[in-house]
C-alpha positions in Angstrom: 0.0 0.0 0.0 1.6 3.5 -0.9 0.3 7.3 0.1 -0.3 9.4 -3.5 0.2 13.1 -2.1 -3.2 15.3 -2.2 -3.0 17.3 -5.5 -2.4 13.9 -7.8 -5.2 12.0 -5.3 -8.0 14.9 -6.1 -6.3 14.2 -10.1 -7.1 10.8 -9.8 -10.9 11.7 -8.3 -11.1 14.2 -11.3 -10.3 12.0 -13.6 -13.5 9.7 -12.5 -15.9 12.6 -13.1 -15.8 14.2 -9.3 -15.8 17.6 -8.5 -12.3 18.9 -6.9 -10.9 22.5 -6.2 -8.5 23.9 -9.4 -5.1 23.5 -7.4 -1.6 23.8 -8.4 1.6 22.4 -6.6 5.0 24.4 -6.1 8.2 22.9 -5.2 9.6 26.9 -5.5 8.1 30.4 -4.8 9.8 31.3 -7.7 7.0 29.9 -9.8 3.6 31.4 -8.3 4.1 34.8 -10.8 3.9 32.4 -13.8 1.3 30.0 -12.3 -0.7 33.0 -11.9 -0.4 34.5 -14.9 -1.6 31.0 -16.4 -4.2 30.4 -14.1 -6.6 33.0 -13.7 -8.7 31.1 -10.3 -5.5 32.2 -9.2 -6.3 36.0 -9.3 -9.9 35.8 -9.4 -10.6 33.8 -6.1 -9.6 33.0 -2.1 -7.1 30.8 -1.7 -5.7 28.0 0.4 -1.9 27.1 0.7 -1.0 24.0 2.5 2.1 21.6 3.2 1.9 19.2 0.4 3.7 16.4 2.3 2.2 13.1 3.9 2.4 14.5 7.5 -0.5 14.8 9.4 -2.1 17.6 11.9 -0.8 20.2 9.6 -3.2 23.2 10.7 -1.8 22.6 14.1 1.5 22.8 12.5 0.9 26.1 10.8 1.0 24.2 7.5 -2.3 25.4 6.3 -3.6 29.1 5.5 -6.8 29.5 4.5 -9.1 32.8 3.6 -6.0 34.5 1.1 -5.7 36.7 -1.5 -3.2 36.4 -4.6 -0.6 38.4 -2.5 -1.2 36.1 1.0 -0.8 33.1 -1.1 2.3 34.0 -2.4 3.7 35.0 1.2 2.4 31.5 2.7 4.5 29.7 -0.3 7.3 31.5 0.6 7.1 31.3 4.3 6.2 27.1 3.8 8.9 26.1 1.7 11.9 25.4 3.4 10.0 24.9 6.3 11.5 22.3 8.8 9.1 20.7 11.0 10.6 18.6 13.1 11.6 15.0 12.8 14.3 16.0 9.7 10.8 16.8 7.8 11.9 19.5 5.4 8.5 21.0 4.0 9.3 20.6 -0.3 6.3 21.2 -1.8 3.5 23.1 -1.0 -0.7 23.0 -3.0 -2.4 26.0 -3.3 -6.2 25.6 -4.0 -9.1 27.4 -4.6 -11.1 28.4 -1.1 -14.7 26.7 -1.6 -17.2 28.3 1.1 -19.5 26.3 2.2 -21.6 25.7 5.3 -21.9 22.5 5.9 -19.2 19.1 5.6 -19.8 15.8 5.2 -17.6 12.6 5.0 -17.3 9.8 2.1 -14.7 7.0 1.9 -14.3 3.5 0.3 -11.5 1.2 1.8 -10.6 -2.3 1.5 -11.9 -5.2 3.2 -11.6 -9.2 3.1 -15.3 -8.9 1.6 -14.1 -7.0 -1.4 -14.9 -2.6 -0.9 -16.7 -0.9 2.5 -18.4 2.3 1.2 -19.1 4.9 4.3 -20.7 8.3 4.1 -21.8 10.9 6.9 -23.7 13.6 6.7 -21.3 14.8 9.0 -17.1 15.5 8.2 -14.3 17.6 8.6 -12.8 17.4 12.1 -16.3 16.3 13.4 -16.3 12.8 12.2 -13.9 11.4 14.4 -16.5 12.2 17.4 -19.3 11.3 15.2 -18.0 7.6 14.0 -20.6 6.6 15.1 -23.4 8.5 12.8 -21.4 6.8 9.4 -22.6 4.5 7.5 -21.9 1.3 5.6 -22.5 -0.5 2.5 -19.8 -3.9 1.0 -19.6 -4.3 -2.1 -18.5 -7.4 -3.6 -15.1 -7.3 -5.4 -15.8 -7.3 -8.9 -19.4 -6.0 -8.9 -20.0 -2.3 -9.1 -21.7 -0.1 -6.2 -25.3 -0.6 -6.1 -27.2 2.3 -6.2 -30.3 0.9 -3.9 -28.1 -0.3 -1.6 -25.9 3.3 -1.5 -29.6 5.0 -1.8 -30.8 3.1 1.8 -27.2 4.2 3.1 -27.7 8.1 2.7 -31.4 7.9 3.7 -29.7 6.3 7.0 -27.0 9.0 7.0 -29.5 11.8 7.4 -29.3 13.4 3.9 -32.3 15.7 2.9 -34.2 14.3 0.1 -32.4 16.5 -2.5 -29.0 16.1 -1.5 -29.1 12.6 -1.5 -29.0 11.7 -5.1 -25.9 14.0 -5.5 -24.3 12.2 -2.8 -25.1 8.8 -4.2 -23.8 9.5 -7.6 -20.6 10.7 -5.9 -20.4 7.6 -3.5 -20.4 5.7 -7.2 -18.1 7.1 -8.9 -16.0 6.9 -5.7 -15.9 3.6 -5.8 -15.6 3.2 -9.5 -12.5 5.3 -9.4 -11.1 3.1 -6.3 -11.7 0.0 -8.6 -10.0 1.2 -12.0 -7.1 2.8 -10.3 -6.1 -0.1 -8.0 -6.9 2.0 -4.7 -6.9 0.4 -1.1 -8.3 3.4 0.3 -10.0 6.3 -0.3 -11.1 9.1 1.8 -13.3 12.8 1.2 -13.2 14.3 4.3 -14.8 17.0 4.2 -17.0 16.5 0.7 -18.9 20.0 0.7 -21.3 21.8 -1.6 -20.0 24.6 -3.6 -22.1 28.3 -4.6 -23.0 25.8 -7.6 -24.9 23.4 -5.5 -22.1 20.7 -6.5 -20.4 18.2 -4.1 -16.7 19.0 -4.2 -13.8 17.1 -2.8 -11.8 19.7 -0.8 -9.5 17.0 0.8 -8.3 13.6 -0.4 -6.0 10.3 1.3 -5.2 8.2 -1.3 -3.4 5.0 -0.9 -3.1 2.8 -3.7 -1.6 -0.5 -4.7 2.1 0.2 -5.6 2.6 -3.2 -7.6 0.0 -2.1 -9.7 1.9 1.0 -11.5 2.4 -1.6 -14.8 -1.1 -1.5 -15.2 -1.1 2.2 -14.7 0.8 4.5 -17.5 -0.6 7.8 -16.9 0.6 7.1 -12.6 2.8 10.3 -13.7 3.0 10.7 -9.7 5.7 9.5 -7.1 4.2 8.1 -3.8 4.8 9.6 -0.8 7.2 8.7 2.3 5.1 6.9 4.8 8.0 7.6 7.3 8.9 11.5 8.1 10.7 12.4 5.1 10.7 12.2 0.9 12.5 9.4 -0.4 16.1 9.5 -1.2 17.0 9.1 -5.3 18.3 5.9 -4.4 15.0 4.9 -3.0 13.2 6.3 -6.1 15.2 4.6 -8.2 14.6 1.3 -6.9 11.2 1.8 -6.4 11.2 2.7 -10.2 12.7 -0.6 -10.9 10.3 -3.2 -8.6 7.2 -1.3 -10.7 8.2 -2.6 -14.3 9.9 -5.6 -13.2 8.7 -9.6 -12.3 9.3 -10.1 -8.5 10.2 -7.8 -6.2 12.8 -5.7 -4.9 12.7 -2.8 -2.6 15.0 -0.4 -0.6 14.5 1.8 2.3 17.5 3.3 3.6 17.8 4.0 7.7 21.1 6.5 8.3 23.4 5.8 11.0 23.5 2.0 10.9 26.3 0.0 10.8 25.2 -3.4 8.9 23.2 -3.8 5.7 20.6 -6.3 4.8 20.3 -8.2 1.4 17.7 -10.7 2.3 15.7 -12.6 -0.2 11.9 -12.4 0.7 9.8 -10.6 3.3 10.0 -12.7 6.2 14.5 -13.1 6.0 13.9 -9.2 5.6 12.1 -9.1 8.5 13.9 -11.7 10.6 16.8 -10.3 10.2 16.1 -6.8 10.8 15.6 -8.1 14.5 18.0 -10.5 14.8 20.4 -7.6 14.0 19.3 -5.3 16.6 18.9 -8.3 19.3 22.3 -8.8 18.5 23.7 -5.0 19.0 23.9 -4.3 15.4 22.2 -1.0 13.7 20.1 -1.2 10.3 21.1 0.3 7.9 18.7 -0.5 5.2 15.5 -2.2 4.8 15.9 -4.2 1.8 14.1 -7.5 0.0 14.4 -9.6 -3.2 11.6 -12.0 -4.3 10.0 -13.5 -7.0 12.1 -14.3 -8.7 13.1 -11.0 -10.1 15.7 -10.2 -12.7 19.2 -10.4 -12.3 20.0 -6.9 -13.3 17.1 -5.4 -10.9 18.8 -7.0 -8.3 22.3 -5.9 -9.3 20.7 -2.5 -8.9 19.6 -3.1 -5.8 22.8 -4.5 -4.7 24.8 -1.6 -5.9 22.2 0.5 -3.7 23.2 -1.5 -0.6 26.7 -1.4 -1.2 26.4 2.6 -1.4 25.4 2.9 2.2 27.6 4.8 4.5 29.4 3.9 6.9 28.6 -0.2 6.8 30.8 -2.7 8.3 28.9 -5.5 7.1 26.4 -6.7 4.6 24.2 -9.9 5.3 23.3 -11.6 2.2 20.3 -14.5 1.9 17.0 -16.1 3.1 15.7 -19.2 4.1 15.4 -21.9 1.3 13.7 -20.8 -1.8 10.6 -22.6 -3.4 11.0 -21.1 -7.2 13.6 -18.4 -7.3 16.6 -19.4 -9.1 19.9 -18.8 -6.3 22.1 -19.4 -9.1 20.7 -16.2 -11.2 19.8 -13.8 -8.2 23.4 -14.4 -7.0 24.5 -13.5 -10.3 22.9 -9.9 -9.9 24.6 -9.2 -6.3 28.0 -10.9 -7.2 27.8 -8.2 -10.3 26.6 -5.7 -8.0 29.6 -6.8 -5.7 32.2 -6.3 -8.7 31.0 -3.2 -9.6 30.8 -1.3 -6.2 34.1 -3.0 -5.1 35.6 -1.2 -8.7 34.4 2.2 -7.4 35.5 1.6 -3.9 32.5 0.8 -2.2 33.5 -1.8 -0.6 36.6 -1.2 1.9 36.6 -3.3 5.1 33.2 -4.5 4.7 32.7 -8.2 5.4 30.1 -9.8 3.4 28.1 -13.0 5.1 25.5 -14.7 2.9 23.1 -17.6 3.9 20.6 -19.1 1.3 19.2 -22.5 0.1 17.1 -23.3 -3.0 16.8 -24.3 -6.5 20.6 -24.2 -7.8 21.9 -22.7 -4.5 25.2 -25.3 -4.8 26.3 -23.5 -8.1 25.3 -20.2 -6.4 26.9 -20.8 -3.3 30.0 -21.7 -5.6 30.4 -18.3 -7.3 30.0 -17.1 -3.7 32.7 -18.7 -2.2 34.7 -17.5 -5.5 34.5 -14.0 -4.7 37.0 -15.0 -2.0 39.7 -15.4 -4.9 38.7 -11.6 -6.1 40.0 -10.1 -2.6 36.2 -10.3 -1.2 36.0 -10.5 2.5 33.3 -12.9 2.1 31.7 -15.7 4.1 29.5 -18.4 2.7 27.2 -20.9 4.2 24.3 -23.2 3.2 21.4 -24.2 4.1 22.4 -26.6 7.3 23.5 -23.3 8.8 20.6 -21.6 11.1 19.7 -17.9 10.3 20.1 -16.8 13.9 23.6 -18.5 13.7 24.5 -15.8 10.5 23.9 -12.6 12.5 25.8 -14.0 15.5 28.8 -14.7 12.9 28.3 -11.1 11.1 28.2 -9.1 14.7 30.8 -10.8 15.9 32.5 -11.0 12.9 33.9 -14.7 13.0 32.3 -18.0 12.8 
């Protein structure tokens, strides 16, 4: 699951025929004057500037000006940017929308659940719906049918809409859902949906969390996800992440600064394992990092170079558990490139490498292992026979 940002969320709403605020986002002040001049709701209308960064609480943080005119906007840009909030959060980017009075909010989201979609609606929203949780209302839909209207209907007769506000919200509950189908979405959240001068519903906030794995299926995704975590992604990170969308498998890479021993495991759970067996141990993460599926070996040569650009490591811990389909022979072949290469460039000074793995052709993988020895590798191979916990005790320690 991965957070799109607001501005390419309310995009993605657009694009299924709701109503959202005109909005532009500015990674510089220097570009309001032109996005102005281009954009005459700019000129012609209040405006709202807010943080556009997955953090949340950001009126509290000072990250949200409402009720100004062209020249306020501009100041709050200016004043935003460059912002640091705490945490190593630098504020980058910043969304200024159009100000939509209105005098009444109410709430609409559609989020997954083992039954297929859970479509709620309030006539309630904004900042009142967590005290209100009660008043919201819920209709499943079955995944692979669309949203049925009677059911939806009964919903917002529940919810308390008036008789002539509850067709619009309907249709908007519908396309809702139809845009969280097409787009691959595992939540989506209005909050508040209002009604404009115009007497139509408008989405003047949007979560959106959507299925990362699914960006193949999705060539107009012309967004990066955001951070979950405090702070953007580092290029490496993007790159990576650029990679795991277009490829078979998986591989991802999350870098953690300060740590002192970096992870190459193959699969989830190894990743997982031993990220704690590391710190049990004494040891400091450096990375997050995972290979699976059977992915490519030049995606994970990529990935490998990634690892071996940490700073600061002491050791890398290479492997999983014992494979049921991915080739060891041909994912080795990707990190013992990505070994050569970052060794070449220097990468690689008094770093000990310990791998671990078992699986189809793990003898001839464990081979051109061992052979990296010959290269000037300080490398250290085992098989299957030896126990995971047994491979961070050797790495920490740094003898067998």
């Amino acid at each position: 699951m991965a957070k799109v940002l607001e501005g390419p969320g309310m995009d993605l709403m657009k694009k299924w025929g709701m109503t959202v605020p005109n909005h532009v986002v500015l990674t510089s002040a220097d570009q309001f004057d032109a996005l102005a001049q281009a954009n005459p709701w700019l000129r012609n209308n209040k405006l709202v500037v807010k943080a556009h960064e997955a953090i949340g609480s950001r009126m509290k943080l000072g990250l949200v000006k409402v009720d100004l005119d062209l020249a306020g906007a501009k100041k709050a840009v200016t004043e935003m940017l460059g912002k640091n909030v705490g945490s190593g959060l630098t504020v980058t980017q910043v969304i200024v929308s159009e100000m939509v009075p209105h005098s009444a909010e109410y709430y609409l989201a559609v989020k997954s659940i083992r039954e297929g979609a859970d479509l709620m609606m309030a006539s309630v929203g904004g900042i009142e719906i967590e005290s209100q949780w009660d008043k919201v209302q819920h209709v499943t839909i079955e995944i692979g049918e669309p949203a049925p209207k009677a059911a939806i209907e009964a919903a917002a007769k529940k919810a308390g809409f008036s008789k002539d506000l509850a067709p619009k919200v309907v249709e908007f509950a519908q396309k809702l859902h139809q845009c969280y189908d097409q787009e691959d979405a595992q939540y989506l959240e209005i909050n508040p949906l209002v009604l404009n001068a115009q007497g139509e519903l408008v989405a003047l906030d949007a979560v959106t969390l959507l299925d990362a794995d699914a960006r193949y299926r999705h060539p107009d995704w012309n967004f990066t996800f955001a951070s979950e975590f405090g702070r953007p992604y580092t290029s490496d990170e993007r790159a990576i992440m650029e990679i795991d969308s277009r490829v078979k498998g998986s591989v991802k890479f999350i870098e953690i600064p300060g740590g002192d021993t970096a992870l190459l495991p193959a699969g989830g759970g190894a990743s997982v394992f031993y990220s704690d067996a590391v710190v049990a141990r004494g040891g400091t993460l450096a990375n997050y990092a995972e290979y699976s599926g059977d992915p490519p070996d030049w995606a994970v040569e990529a990935l490998t170079d990634k690892v071996c650009s940490l700073p600061g490591i002491k050791r890398i811990i290479v492997g999983g558990a014992i494979a049921n389909f991915t080739d060891v022979k041909k994912t080795f072949t990707g990190i013992i490139a990505g070994f050569r290469r970052a060794k070449a460039d220097g990468k690689l000074n008094h770093v000990e490498i310990w791998v671990r793995r078992g699986g189809p052709k793990e003898a001839e993988g464990l081979a051109a292992m061992r052979a990296l020895a010959d290269e000037g590798f300080n490398i250290h191979v085992f098989d299957r026979y030896t126990p995971l916990t047994d491979i961070v005790d050797f790495a920490i320690q740094g003898k067998p």
